[in-house]
GUKE-843153 format. One record per residue (C-alpha): residue in one letter; x, y, z. Coordinates in pm, whole numbers, plus 50000, padded with zeros to 5 digits. Example, Ala and Ser with C-alpha at 12.3 -4.5 7.8 and 13.67 -1.06 7.14 Angstrom:
A512304955050780;S513674989450714;
//
This chain:
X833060902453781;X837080896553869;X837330932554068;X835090952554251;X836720992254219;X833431010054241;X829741007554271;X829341028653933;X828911006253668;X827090982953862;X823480975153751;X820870969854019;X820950926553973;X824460925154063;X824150947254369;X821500923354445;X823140894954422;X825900906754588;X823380913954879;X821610880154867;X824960859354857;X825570883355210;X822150870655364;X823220835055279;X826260840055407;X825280855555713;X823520823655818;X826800807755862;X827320831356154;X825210815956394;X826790780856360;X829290768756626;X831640764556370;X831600796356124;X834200786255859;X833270772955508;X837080759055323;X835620773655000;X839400798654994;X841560770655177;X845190771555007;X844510811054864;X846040837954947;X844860873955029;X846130904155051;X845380933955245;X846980969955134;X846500995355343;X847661032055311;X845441045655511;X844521040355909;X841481015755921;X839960998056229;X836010985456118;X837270979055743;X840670961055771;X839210939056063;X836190928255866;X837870922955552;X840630899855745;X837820882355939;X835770877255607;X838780859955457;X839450841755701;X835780829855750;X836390812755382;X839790795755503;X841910817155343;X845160830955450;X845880868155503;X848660887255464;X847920924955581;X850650955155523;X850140994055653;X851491021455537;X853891024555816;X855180988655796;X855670989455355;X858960993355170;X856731027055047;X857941041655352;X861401037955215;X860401053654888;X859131020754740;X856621029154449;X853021013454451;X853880998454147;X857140978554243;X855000972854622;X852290953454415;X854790936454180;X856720921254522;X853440915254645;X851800900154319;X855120870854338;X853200852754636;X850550847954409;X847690860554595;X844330853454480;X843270889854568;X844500924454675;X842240943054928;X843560981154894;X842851011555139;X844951045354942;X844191080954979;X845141084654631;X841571083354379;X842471059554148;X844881036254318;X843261006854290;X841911008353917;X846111014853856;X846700982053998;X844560957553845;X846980965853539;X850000953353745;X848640923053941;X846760892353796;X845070893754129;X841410905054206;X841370937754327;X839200952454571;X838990992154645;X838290994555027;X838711033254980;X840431055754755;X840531088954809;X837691111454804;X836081083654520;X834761054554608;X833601028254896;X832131003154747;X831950973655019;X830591004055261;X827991008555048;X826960974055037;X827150971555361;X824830998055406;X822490989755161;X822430952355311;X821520967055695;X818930986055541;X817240957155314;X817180936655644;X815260962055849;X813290976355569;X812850952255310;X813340965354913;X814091003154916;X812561013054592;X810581047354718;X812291051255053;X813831082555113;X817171088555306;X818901117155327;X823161120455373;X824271143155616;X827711162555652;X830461162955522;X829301148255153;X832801170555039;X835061149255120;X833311114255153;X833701085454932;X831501065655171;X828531092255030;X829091089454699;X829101051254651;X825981050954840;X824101076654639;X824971055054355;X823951019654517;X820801031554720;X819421047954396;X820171016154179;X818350999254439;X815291023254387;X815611050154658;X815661087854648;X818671103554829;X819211137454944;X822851150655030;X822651180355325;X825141199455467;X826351236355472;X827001246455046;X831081242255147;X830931208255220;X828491198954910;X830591191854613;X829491209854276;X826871189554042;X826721161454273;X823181162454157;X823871145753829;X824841112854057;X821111111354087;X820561129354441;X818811161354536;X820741186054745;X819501204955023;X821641229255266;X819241227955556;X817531203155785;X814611214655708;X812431185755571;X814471156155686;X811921149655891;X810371129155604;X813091107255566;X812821067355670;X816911074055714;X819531098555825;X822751088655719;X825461108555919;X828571116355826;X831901128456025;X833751159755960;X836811142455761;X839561165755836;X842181148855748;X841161156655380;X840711188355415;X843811215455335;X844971232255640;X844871268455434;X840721263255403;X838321267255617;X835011250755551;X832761259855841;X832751292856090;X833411265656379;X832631228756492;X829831243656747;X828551264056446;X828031230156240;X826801210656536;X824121238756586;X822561240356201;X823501198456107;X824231176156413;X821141150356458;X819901150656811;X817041140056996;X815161164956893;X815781160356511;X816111124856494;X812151113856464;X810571079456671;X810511065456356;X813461075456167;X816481049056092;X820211060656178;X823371053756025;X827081059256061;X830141047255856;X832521056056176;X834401063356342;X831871087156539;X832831121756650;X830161119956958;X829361155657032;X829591167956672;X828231150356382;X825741131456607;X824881138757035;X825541111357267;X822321099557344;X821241094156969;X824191069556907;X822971042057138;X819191050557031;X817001020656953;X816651032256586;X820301033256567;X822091012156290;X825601019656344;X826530985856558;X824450965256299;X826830983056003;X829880969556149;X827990935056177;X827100933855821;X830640940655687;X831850905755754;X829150889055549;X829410913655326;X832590910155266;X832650875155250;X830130875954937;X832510896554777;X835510871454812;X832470847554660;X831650864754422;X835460875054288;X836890844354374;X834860814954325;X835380790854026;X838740812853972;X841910790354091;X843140752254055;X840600746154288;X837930767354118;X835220740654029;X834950729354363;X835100765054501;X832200773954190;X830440746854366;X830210752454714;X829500788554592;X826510775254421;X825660751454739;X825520784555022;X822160795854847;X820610766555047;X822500771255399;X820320793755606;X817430762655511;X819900738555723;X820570751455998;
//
């Protein structure tokens, strides 16, 4: 694998070894010192054309966990601003010779146009209305840990599935990993045929009560054109689809991709619930993360065979410590 632009494509052994490199490398979290040198002397980038708080962070953090150095440019900062094209921003970019470009665009397809113009790994952290991969991963890696395989387990999206790339890479990596998903929300906000991504659809609540997992979603309406209207009202959607005590069961898992519109997509008092996942999410994208630098970037580089090495070696850390 050199980039990671999407989870389709992926077969279910190299989601799960992307997930088992993340449990490995989790174990390196609760040593005193938390840095391996396997990326000392590299070079990553992160791209971001979009505002990001949980994804930017843990992608710099992950890097950095591996030793290697991060340079990270926003929107608002880039020669784009000044009418800079992606193409000549990734060129300038591409002559520090990073050993990967992390990329955040609101443009579907921006980072698959890159990889042409960079011998860099690329990495989509977002693209539009398309993909997520790494949140997917994420997700699917919380969920492993608290439930163990998901083949059979049922988990339902709810929201705004519309707009969300977050929902469709995670239709396509939980049902790789053997669950069955179901997409709910009011029949706006459920885009046509999103059945044939291998999900049932239903536009009601009713029978989520079966599900192991609600996975929430946020009203994203910054993608949505200012001449459309897509529900009656915010109070109308919180009455018919926000999870609240009363519709989040004892023994139900919840999850969130945040940020958290508290008061609409999800009450107040289910957020900080005991079955709630959302804190454990943002946990999970550092290692994560990390196993996706690993997996990209190890082996790759002058220093690749001792980087190939080490990669091979953090199998056996959570035995040592």
């Amino acid at each position: 694998m050199r980039n990671l632009i999407g989870i389709a494509g992926l077969k279910r052994e190299e989601i799960e070894r992307l997930l088992d490199r993340a449990e490995s490398l989790s174990a390196i979290m609760e040593r005193e010192n938390k840095k391996l040198p396997t990326l000392s002397g590299r070079t990553i980038v992160n791209l971001f054309f979009e505002n990001s708080t949980r994804t930017r962070s843990s992608f710099d953090l992950a890097a950095k966990r591996l030793s290697a150095d991060t340079v990270t440019i926003q929107a608002s900062s880039s020669s784009t601003e000044k009418g800079e094209s992606l193409r000549d921003t990734v060129q300038t970019l591409s002559a520090y010779n990073p050993s990967a470009i992390v990329v955040r665009s609101p443009h579907v397809g921006a980072p698959g146009m890159i990889t042409r113009w960079t011998d860099a790994s690329v990495i989509n952290a977002g693209d539009g209305k398309h993909e997520h991969p790494t949140q997917a991963l994420l997700d699917a890696f919380t969920l492993r840990r608290r439930l163990g395989e998901l083949d059979g387990r049922n988990i339902w999206i709810v929201g705004d599935v519309l707009h969300s790339r977050v929902a469709r890479s995670n239709i396509l990596a939980l049902t790789a990993l053997g669950a069955s998903v179901t997409v709910c929300g009011p029949p706006t906000l459920i885009p046509r045929q999103i059945e044939e991504l291998g999900c049932n659809v239903s536009f009601t609540l009713d029978g989520s009560s079966e599900a192991d997992v609600l996975y929430v979603l946020r009203m994203q309406n910054e993608r949505m054109e200012e001449d459309q209207s897509f529900i009656p009202s915010v109070r109308e959607y919180a009455r018919y689809f926000q999870i609240n005590g009363k519709r989040l069961g004892a023994n139900q898992l919840l999850m969130h991709p945040g940020p958290v519109n508290r008061g609409v997509e999800l009450s107040p008092d289910v957020v900080d619930a005991p079955q709630s996942l959302i804190t454990e999410q943002v946990a999970a994208g550092v290692a994560v993360r990390m196993a996706v630098f690993y997996e990209l970037l190890a082996g790759r580089g002058p220093d690749g065979g001792a980087a190939k090495e080490e990669a091979a070696q953090v199998q056996g850390v959570k035995s040592t410590l």
